[in-house]
ROLO-256087 format. One line per 2 residues: their letters; for each residue z, y, x of N, C-alpha, C. Coordinates in steps of 0.02 Angstrom, whole numbers. Layout:
REM residues N
a) Z,Y,X,Z,Y,X,Z,Y,X ~ ...
This chain:
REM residues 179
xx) 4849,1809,743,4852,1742,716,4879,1696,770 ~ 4931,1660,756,4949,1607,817,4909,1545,831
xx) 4935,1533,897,4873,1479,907,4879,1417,885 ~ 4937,1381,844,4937,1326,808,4881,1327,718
xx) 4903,1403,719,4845,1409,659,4749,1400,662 ~ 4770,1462,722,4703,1438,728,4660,1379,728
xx) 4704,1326,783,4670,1256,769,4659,1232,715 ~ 4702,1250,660,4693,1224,593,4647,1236,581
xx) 4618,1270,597,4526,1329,549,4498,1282,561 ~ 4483,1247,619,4425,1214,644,4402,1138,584
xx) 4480,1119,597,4466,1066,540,4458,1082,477 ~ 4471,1126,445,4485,1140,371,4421,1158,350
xx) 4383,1207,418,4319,1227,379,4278,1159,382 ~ 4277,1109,439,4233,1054,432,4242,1033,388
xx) 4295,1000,347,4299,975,302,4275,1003,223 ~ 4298,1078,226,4257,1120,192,4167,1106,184
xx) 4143,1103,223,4079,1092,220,4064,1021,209 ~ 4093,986,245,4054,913,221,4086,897,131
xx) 4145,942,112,4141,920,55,4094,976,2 ~ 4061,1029,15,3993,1057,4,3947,1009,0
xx) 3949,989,66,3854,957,64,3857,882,31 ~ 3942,847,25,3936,811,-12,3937,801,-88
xx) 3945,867,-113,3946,883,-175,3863,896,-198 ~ 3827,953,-159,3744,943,-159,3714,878,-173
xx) 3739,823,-142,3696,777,-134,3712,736,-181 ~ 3777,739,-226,3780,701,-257,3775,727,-347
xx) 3729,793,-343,3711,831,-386,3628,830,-393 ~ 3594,781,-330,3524,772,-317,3533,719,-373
xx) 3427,729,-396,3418,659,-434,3390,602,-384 ~ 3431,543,-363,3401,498,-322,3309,473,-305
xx) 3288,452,-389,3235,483,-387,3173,508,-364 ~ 3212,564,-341,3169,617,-306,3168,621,-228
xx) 3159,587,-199,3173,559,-133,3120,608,-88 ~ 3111,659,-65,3063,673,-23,3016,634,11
xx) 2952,650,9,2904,587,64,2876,629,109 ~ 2872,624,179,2826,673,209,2747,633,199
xx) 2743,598,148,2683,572,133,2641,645,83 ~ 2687,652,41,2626,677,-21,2622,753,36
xx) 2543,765,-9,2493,806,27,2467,776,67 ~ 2469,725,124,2428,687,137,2389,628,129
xx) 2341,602,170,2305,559,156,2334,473,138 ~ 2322,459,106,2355,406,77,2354,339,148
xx) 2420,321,182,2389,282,230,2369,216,216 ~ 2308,208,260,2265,158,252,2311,70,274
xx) 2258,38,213,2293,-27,246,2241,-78,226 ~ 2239,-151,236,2187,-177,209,2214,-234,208
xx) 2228,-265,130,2287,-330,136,2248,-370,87 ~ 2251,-447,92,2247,-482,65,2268,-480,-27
xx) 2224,-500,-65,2236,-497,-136,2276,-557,-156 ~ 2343,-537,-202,2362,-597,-235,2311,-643,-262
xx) 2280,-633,-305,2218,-668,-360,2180,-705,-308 ~ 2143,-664,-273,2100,-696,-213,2106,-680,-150
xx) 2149,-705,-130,2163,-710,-57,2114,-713,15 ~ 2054,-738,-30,1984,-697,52,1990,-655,44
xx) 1990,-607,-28,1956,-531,-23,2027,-499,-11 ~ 2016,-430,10,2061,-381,67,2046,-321,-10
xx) 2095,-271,-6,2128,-209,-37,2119,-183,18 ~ 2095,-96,-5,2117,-52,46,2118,11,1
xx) 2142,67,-6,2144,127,-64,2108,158,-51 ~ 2053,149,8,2000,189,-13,1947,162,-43
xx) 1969,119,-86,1915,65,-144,1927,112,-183 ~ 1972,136,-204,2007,206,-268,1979,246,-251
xx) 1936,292,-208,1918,343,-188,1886,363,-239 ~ 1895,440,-271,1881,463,-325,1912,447,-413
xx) 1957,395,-381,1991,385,-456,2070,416,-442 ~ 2111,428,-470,2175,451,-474,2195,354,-503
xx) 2247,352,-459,2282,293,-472,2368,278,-441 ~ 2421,238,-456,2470,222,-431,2473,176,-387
xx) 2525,170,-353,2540,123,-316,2612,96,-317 ~ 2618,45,-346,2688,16,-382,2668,-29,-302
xx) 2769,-3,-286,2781,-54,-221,2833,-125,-267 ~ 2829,-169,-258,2886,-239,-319,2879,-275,-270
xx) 2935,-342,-300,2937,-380,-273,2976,-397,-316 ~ 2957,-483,-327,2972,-546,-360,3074,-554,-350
xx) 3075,-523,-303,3154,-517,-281,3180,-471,-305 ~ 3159,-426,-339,3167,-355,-364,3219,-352,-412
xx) 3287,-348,-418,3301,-339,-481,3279,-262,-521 ~ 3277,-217,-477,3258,-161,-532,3177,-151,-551
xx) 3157,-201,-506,3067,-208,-510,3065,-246,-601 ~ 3123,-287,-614,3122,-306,-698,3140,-252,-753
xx) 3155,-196,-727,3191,-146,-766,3131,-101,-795 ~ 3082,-86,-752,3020,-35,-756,2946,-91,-789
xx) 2960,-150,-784,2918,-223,-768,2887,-197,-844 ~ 2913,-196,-895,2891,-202,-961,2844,-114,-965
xx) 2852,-88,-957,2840,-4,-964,2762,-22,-948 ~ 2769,-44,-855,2699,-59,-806,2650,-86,-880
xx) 2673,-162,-902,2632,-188,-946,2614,-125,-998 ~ 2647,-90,-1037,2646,-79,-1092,2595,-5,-1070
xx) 2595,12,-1020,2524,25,-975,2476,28,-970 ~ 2480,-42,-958,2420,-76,-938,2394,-94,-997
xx) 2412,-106,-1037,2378,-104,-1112,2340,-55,-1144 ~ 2369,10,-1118,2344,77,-1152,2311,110,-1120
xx) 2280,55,-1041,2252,82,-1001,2252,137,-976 ~ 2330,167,-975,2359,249,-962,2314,254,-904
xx) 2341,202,-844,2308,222,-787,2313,149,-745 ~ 2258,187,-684,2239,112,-625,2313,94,-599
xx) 2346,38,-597,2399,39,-532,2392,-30,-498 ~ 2402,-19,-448,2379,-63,-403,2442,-112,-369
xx) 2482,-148,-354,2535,-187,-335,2537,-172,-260 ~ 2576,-168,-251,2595,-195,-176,2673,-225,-178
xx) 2671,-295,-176,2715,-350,-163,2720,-327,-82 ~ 2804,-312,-92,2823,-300,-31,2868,-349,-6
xx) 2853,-391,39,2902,-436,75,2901,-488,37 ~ 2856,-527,11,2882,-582,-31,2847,-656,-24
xx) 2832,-677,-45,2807,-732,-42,2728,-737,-93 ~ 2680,-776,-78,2620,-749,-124,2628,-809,-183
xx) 2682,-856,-167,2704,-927,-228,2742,-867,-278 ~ 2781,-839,-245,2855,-804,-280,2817,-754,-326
xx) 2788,-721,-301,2748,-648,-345,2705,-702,-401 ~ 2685,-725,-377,2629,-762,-449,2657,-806,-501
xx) 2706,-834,-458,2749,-847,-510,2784,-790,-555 ~ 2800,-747,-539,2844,-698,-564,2783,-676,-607
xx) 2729,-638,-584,2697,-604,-634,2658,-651,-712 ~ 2659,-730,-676,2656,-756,-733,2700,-752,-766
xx) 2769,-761,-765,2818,-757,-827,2811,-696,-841 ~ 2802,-643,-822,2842,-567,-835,2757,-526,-856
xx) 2718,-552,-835,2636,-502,-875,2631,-479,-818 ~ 2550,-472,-793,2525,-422,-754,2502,-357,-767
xx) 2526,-320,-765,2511,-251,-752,2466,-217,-728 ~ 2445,-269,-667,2416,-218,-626,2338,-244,-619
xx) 2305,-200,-589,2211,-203,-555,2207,-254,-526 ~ 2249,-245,-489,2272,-297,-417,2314,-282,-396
xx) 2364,-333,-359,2403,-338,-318,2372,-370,-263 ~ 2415,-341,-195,2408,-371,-133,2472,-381,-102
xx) 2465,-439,-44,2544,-447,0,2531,-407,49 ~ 2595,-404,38,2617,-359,114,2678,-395,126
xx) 2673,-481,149,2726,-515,165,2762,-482,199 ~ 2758,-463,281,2773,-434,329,2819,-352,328
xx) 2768,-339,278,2814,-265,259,2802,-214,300 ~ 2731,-194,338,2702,-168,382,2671,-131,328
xx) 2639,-121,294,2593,-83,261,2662,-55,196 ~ 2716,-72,185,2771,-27,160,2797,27,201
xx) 2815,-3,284,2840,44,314,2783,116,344 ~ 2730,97,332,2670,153,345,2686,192,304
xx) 2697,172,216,2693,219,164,2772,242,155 ~ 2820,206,194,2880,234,195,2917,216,132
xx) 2931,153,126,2954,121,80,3014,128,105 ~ 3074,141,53,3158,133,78,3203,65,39
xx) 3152,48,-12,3180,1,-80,3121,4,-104 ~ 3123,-36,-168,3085,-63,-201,3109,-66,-269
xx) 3082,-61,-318,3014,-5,-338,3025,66,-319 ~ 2975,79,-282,2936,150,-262,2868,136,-307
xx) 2845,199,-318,2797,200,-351,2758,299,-327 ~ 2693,262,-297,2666,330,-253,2605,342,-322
xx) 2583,438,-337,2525,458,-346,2503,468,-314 ~ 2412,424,-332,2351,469,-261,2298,479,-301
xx) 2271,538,-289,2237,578,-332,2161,559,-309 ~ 2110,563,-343,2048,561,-307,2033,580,-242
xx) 2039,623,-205,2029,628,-134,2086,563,-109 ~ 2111,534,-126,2154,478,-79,2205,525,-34
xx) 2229,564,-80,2301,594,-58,2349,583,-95 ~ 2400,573,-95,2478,560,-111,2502,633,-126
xx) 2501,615,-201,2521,677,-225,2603,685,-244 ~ 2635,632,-242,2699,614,-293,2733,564,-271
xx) 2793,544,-269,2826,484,-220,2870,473,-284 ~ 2886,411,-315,2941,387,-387,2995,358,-341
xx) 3050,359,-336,3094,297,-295,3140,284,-363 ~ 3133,212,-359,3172,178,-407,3128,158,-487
xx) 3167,127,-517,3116,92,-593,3094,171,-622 ~ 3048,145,-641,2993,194,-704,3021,207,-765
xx) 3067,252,-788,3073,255,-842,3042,278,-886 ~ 3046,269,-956,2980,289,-1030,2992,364,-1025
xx) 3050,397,-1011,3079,475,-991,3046,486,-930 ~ 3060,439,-888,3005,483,-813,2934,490,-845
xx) 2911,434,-858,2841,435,-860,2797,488,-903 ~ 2841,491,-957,2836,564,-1009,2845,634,-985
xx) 2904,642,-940,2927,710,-923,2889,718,-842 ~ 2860,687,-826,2847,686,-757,2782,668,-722
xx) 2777,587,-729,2734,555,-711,2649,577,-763 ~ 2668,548,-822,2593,555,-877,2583,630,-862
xx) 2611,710,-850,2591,783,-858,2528,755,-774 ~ 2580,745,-723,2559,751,-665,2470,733,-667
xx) 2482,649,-688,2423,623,-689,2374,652,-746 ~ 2389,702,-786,2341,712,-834,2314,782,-795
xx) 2345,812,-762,2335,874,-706,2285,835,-652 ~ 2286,784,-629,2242,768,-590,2182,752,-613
xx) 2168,706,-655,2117,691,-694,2077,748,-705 ~ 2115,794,-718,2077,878,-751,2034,896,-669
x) 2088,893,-637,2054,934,-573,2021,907,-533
């Protein structure tokens, strides 16, 4: 083989491969975002409540219940996309979910959840966005399962759809409840 060819290999296979692994990735469901969270312990935080702002949230108030954790924010446009589902929810009392307003303002969120329905148990701020980056927030809406022991069973990235929640989310949580 001459040696002008050879050099060619070098590039052709790189390019070969990154257009592989860019084909993989764009065959992933976004979605499905890996967390090196689930299987472990749900990390702790202890934040101020929208509603009442003396009293403090922390998820091991949930200890022994299976519940969500919807990450939103009042800035959210896809936090309006999943917004109606949360309610329609919370009505049927499917299950506990708990807010975490990430980055926002505690005027902005209350305003927002007054126009748009509350959903949730409670919400708390996490103005700062310290208690997102613990749980490894990348965007907003994330939406974590934690099962009675206060482990993270399940990581959602992106809005809730009536198809996720059916094909995915409602089996999961009805598996926990059992166990």
């Amino acid at each position: 083989m001459s040696l002008p060819l050879r050099r060619l290999l070098v590039p052709i296979g790189a390019v070969i491969a990154l257009v592989t692994l860019l084909g993989a990735g764009l065959r992933r469901d976004p979605s499905e975002l890996p967390s090196p969270l689930v299987g472990k312990p749900a990390p702790a935080f202890s934040l101020p409540r929208l509603d009442q702002p003396t009293q403090n949230f922390g998820p091991e108030q949930l200890r022994g219940q299976v519940w969500l954790l919807n990450v939103w924010a009042s800035w959210c446009t896809s936090c309006r996309k999943e917004h109606p589902l949360l309610v329609e929810l919370a009505k049927k009392k499917a299950v506990t979910v708990v807010g975490l307003d990430y980055m926002d303002t505690r005027a902005e969120a209350g305003k927002w959840l007054a126009e748009h329905g509350d959903p949730y148990k409670l919400s708390v701020e996490d103005a700062k966005g310290r208690a997102g980056m613990d749980w490894g927030v990348v965007g907003v809406p994330e939406t974590f399962v934690i099962d009675k022991a206060g482990v993270v069973r399940f990581k959602f990235t992106g809005p809730i759809t009536q198809e996720a929640w059916d094909k995915t989310l409602a089996p999961l949580l009805r598996e926990l409840e059992r166990g």
